[in-house]
Every structure is written in C-alpha cells, then in structure tokens.
DSSP file (Angstrom, degrees, kcal/mol; ACC not computed):
  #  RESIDUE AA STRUCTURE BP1 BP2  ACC     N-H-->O    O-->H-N    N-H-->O    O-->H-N    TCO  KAPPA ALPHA  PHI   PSI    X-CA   Y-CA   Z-CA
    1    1 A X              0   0    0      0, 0.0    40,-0.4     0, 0.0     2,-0.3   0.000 360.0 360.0 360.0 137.8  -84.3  -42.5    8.4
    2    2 A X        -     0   0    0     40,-0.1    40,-0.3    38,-0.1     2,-0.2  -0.694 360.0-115.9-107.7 151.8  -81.0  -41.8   10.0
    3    3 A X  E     -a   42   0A   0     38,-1.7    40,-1.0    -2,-0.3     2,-0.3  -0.579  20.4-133.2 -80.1 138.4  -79.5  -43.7   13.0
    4    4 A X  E     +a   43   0A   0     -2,-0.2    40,-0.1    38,-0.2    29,-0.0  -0.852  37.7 160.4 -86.2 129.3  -78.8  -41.6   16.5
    5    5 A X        +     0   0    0     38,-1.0     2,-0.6    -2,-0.3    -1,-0.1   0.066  34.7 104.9-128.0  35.4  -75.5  -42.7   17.2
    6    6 A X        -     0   0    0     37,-0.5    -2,-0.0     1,-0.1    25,-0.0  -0.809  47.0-167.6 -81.6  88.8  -74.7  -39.9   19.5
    7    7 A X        +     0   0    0     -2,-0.6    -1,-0.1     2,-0.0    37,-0.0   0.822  49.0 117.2 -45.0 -38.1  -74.6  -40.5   23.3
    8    8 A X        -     0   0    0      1,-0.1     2,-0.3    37,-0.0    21,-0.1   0.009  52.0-149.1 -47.9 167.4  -74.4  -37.0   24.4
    9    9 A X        -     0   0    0     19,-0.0     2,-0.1     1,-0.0    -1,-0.1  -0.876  22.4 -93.7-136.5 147.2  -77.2  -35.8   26.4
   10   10 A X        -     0   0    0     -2,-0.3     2,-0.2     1,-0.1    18,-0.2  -0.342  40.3-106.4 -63.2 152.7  -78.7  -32.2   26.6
   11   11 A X  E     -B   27   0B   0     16,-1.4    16,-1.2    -2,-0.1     2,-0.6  -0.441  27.4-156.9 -71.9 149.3  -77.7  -29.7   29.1
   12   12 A X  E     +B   26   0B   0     -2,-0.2    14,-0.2    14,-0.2     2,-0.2  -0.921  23.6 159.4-132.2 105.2  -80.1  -29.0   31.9
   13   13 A X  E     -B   25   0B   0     12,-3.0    12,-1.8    -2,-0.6     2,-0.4  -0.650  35.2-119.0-106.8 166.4  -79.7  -25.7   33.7
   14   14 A X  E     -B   24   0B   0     10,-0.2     2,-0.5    -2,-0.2    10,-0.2  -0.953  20.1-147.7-112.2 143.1  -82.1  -23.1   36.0
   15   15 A X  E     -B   23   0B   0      8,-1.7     8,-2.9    -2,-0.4     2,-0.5  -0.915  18.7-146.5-114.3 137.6  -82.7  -20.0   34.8
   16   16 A X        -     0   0    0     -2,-0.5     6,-0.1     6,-0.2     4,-0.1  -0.931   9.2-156.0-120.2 137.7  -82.9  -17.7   37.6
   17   17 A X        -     0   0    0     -2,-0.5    -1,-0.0     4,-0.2     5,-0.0  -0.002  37.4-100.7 -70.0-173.9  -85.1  -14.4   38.0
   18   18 A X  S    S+     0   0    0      1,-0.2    -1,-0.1     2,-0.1    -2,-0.0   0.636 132.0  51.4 -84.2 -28.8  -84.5  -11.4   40.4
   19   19 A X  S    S-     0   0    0      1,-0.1    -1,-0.2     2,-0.1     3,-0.1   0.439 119.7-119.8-103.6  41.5  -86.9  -12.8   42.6
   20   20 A X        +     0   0    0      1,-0.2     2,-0.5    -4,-0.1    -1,-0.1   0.806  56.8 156.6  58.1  29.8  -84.8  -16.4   42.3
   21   21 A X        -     0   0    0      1,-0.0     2,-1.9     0, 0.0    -4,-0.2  -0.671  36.7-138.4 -50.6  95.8  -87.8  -17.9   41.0
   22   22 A X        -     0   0    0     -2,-0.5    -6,-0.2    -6,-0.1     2,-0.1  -0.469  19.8-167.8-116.0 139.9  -86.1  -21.0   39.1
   23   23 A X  E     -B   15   0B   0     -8,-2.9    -8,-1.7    -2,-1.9     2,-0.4  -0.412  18.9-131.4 -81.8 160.3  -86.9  -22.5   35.7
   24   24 A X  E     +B   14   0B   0    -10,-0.2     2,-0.4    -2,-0.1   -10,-0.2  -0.920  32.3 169.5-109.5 126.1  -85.8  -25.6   34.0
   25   25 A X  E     -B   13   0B   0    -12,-1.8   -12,-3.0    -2,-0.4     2,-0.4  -0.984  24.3-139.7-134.0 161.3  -84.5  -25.3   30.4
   26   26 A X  E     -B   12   0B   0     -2,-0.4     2,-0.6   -14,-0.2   -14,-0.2  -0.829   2.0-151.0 -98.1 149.3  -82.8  -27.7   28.3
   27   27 A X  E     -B   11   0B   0    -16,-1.2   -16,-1.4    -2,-0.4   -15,-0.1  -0.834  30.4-151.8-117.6  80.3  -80.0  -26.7   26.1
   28   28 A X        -     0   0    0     -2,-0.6     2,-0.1   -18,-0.2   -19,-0.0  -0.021  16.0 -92.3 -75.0-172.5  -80.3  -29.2   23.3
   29   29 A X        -     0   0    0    -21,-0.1     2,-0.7     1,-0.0   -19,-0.1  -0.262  19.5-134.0-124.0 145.0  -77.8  -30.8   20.9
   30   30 A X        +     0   0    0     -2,-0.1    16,-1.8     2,-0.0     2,-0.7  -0.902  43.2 176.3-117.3 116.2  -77.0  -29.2   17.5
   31   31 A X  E     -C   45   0C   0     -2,-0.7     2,-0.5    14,-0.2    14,-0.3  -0.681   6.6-174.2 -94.6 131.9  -77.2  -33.1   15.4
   32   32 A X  E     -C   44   0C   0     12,-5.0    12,-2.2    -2,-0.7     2,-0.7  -0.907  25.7-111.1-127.6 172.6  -76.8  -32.9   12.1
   33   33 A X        -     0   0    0     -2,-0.5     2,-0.2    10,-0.2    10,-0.1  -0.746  26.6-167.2-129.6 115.1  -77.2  -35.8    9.8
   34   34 A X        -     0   0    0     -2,-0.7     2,-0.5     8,-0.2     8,-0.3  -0.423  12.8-147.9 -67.5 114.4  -73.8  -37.6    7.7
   35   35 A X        -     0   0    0     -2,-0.2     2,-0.2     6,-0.2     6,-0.1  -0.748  20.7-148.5 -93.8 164.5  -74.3  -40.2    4.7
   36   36 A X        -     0   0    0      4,-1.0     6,-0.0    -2,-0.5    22,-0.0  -0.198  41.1 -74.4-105.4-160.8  -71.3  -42.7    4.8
   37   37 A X  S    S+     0   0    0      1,-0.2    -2,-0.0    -2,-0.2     0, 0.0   0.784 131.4  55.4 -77.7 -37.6  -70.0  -44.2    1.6
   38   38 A X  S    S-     0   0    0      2,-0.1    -1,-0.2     1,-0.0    -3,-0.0   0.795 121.2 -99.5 -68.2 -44.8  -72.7  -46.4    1.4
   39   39 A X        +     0   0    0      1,-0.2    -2,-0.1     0, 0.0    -1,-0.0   0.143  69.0 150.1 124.5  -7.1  -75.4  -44.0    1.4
   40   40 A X        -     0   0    0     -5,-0.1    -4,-1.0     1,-0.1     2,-0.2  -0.248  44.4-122.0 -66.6 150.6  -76.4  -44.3    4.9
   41   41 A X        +     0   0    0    -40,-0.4   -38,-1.7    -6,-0.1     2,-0.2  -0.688  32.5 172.5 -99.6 143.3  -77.8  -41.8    7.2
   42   42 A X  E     -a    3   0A   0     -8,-0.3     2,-0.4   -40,-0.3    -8,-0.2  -0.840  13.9-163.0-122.8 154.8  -76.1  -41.1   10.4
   43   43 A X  E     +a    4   0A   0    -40,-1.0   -38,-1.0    -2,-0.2   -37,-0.5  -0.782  23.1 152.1-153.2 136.1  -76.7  -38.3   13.1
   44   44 A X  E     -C   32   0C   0    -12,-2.2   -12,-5.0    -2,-0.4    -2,-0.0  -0.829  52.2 -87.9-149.4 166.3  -74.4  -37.5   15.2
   45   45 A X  E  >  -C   31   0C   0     -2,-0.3     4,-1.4   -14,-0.3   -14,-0.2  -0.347  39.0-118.1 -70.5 156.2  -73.8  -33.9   17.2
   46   46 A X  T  4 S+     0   0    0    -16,-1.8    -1,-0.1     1,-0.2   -15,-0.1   0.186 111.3  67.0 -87.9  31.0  -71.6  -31.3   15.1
   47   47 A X  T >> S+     0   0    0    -17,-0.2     4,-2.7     3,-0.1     3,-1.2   0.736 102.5  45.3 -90.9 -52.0  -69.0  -31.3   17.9
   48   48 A X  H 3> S+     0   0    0      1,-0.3     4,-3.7     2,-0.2     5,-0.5   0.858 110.4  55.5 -79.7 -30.3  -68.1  -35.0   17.1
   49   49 A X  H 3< S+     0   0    0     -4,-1.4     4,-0.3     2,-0.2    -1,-0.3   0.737 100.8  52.9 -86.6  -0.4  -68.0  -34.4   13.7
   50   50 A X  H <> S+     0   0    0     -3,-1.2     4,-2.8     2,-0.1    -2,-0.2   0.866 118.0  43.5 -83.0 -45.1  -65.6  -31.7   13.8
   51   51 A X  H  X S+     0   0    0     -4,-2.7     4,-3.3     2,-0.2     6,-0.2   0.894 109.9  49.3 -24.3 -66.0  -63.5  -34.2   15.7
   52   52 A X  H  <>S+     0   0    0     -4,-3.7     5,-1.2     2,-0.2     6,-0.5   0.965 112.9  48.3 -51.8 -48.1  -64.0  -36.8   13.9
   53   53 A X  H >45S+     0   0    0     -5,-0.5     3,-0.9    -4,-0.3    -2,-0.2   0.946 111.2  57.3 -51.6 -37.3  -63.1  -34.5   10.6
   54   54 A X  H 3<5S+     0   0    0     -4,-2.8    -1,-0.2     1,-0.3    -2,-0.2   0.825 107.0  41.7 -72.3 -26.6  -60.1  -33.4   12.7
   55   55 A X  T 3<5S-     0   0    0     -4,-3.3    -1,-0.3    -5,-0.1    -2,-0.2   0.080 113.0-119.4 -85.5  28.8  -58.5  -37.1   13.3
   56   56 A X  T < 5S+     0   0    0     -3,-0.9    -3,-0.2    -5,-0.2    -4,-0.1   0.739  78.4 128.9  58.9   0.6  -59.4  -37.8    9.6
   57   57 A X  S   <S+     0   0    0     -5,-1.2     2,-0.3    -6,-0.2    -4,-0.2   0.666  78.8  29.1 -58.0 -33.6  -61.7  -40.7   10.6
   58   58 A X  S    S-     0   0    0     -6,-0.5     2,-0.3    -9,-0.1    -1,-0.2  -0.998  85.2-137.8-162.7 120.1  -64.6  -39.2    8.5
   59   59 A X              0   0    0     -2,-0.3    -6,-0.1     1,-0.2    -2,-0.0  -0.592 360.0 360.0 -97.5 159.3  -63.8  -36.7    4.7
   60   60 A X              0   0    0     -2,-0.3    -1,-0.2    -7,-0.1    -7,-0.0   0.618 360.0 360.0 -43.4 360.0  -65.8  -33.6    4.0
C-alpha cells in the first residue's frame, strides 16, 4: 500500500451552461506512485515529482 504524502487538494470549479445553470466538478490530481531505495511505496502528484527530479532530491 503506498503512503499519500501529497498535500495538494483537487480543483473545484462551476461549469456553466448557456442558460448559466452551474455545476460542480472536481478536477482531480494526477498521483502516481514512487518506490524509494528501500522499496517503499510513495504517492505523491506528478507535478512534485517533476520538481523534485528537477532539484535532484529524487533519481529516475
């Protein structure tokens, strides 16, 4: 089982009709899930893990 250690939260928008009738959608999170050195499962957003890849914190 892998750990959420993501904070982010989904977007929440209205989708609006012509006749301005508005809906609620969520715009979820694309997580993907990391083993570490150890073998552990992580799951963290692929935003943070392009980040992370980009300071070098975390290798391909």
């Amino acid at each position: 089982m892998a750990v959420n250690i993501s904070n982010r939260k989904p977007n929440v928008k209205n989708i609006r009709s012509h006749a301005l009738n508005a809906t609620k959608k969520k715009q979820k999170l694309n997580l993907v899930v990391v083993r570490d050195v150890n073998g552990k499962k992580y799951r963290l957003s692929a935003k943070e893990l392009r980040s992370l890849k980009k300071d070098q914190k975390v290798s391909a």
